[in-house]
BAKOLKE-48133 format. One record per residue (C-alpha): residue in three letters; x, y negated, z negated. Coordinates in nm, 2 decimals, decimal comma. Layout:
BEGIN
<lumba><aa>ALA</aa><c1>X</c1><c2>Y</c2><c3>Z</c3></lumba>
...
# end
This chain:
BEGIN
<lumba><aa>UNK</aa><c1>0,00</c1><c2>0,00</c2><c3>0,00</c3></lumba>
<lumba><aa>UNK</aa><c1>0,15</c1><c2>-0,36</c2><c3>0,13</c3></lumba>
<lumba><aa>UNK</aa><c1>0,13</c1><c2>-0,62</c2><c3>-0,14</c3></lumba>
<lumba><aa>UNK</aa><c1>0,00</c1><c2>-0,93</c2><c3>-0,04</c3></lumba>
<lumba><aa>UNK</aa><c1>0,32</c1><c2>-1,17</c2><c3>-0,05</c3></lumba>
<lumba><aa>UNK</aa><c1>0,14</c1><c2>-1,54</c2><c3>-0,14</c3></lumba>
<lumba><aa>UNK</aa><c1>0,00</c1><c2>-1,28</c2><c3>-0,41</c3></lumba>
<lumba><aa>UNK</aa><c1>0,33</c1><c2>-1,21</c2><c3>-0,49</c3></lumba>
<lumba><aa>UNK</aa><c1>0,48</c1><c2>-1,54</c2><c3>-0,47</c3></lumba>
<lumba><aa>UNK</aa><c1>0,27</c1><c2>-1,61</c2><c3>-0,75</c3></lumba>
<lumba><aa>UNK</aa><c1>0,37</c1><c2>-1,34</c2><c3>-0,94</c3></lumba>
<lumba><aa>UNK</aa><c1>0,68</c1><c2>-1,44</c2><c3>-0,93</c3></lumba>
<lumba><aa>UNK</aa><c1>0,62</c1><c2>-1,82</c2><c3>-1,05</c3></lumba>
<lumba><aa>UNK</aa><c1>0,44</c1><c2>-1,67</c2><c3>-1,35</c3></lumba>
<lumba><aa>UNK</aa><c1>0,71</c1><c2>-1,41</c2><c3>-1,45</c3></lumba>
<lumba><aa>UNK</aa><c1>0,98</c1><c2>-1,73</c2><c3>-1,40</c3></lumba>
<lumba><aa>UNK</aa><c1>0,77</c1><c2>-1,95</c2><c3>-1,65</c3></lumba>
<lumba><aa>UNK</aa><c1>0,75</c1><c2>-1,64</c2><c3>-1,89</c3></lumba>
<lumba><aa>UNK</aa><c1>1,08</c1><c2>-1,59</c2><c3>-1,90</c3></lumba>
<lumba><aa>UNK</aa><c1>1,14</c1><c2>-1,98</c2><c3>-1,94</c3></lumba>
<lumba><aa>UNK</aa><c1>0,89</c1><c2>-1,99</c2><c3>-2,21</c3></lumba>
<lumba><aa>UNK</aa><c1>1,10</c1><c2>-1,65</c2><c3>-2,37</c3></lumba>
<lumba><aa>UNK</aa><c1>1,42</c1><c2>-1,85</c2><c3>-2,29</c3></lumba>
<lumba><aa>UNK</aa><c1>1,36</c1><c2>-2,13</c2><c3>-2,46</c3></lumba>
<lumba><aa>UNK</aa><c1>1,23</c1><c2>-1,94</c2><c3>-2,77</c3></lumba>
<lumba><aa>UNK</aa><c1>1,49</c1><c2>-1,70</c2><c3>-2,80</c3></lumba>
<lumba><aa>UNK</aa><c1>1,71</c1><c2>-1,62</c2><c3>-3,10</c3></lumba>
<lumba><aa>UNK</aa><c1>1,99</c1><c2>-1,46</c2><c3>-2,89</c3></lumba>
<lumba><aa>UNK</aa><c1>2,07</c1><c2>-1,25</c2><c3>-2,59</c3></lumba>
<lumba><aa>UNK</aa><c1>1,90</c1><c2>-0,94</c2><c3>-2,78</c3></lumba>
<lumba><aa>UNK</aa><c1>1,56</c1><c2>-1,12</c2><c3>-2,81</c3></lumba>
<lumba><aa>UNK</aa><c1>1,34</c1><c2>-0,82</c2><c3>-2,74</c3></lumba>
<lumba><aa>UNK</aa><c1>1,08</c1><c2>-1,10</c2><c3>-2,56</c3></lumba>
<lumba><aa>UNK</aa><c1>1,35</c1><c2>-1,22</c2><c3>-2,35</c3></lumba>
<lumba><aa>UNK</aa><c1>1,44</c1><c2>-0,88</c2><c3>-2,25</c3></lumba>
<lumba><aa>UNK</aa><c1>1,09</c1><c2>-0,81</c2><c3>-2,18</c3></lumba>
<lumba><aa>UNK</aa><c1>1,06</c1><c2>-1,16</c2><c3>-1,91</c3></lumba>
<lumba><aa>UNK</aa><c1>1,37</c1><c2>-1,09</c2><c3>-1,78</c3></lumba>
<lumba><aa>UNK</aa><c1>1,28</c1><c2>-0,74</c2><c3>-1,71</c3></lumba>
<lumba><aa>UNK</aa><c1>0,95</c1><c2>-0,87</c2><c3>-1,59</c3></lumba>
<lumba><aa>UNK</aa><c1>1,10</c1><c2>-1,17</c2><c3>-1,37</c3></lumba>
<lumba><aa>UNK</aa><c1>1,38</c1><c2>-0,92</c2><c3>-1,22</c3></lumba>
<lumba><aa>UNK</aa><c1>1,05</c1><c2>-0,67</c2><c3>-1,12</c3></lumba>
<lumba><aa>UNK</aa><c1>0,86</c1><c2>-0,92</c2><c3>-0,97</c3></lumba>
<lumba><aa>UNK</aa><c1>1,13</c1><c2>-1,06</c2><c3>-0,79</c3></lumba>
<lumba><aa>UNK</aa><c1>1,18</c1><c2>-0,73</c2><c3>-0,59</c3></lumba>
<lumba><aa>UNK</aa><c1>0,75</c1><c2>-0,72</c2><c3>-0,56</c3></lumba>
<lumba><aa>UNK</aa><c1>0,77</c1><c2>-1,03</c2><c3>-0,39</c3></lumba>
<lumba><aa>UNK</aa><c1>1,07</c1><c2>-0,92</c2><c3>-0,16</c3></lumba>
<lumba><aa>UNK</aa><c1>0,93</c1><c2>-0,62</c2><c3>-0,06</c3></lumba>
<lumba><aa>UNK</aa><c1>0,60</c1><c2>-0,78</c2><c3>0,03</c3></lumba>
<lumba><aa>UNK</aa><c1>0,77</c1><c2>-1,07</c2><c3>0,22</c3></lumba>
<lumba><aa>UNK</aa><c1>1,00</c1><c2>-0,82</c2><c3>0,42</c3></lumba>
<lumba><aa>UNK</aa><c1>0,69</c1><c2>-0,59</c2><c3>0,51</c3></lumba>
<lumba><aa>UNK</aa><c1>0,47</c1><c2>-0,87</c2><c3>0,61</c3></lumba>
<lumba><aa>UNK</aa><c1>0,75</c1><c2>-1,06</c2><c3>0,81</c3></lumba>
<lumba><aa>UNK</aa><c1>1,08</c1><c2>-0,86</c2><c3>0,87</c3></lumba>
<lumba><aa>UNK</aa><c1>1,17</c1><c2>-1,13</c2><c3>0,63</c3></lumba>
<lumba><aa>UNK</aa><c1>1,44</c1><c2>-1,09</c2><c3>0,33</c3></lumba>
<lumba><aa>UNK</aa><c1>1,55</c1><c2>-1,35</c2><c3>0,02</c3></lumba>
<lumba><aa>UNK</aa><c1>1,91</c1><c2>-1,41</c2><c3>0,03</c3></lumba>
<lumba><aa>UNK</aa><c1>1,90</c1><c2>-1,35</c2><c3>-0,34</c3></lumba>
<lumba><aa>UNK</aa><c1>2,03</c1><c2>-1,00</c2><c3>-0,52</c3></lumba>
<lumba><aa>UNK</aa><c1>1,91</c1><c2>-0,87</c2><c3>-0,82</c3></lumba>
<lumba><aa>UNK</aa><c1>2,19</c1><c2>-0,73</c2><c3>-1,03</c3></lumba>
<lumba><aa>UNK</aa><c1>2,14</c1><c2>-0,50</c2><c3>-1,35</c3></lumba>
<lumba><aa>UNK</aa><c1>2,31</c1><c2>-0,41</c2><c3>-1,63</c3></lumba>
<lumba><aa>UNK</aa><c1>2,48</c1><c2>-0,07</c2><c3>-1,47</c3></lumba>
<lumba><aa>UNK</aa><c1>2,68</c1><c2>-0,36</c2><c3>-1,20</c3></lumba>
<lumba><aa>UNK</aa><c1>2,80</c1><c2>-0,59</c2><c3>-1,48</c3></lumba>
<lumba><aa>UNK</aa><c1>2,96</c1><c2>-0,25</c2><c3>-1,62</c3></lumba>
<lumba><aa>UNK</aa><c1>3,12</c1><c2>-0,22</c2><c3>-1,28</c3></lumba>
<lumba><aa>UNK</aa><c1>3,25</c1><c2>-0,58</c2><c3>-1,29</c3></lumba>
<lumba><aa>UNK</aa><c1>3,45</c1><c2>-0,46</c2><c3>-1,62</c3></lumba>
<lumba><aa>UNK</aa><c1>3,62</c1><c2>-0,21</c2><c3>-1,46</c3></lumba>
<lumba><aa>UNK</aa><c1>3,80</c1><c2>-0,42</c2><c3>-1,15</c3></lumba>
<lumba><aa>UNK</aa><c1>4,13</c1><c2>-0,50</c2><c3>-1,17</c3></lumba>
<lumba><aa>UNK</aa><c1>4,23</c1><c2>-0,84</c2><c3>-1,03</c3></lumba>
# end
């Protein structure tokens, strides 16, 4: 099933003014509720390119990067 991708666009805008709202309340990096939005925003940032690309052959320029890749950042040797 296609998502709609105005539908979610705006899922996106919500899950980056939850995550604001978490920022901006937090009491660290280990804030369980900005886990949560950031979990959230990350998710409905891939919704929202997924819908774009299957609607137009369209893709953000934007990658979403999890915790397993900053691990791999440790490990290079520069």
């Amino acid at each position: 099933m296609n998502t709609d991708p105005r539908s979610a666009l705006a899922a996106l805008i919500a899950a980056f003014e939850r995550h604001y709202e978490a920022a901006a309340a937090s009491r660290g990096d280990d804030d369980p509720a900005l886990e949560s939005a950031t979990e959230r925003l990350a998710s409905a940032f891939d919704a929202y390119d997924d819908a774009l690309f299957d609607a137009y052959d369209v893709a953000t320029p934007l990658i979403v990067f999890d915790d397993d890749d900053e691990d791999d950042d440790d490990d290079d040797d520069f």
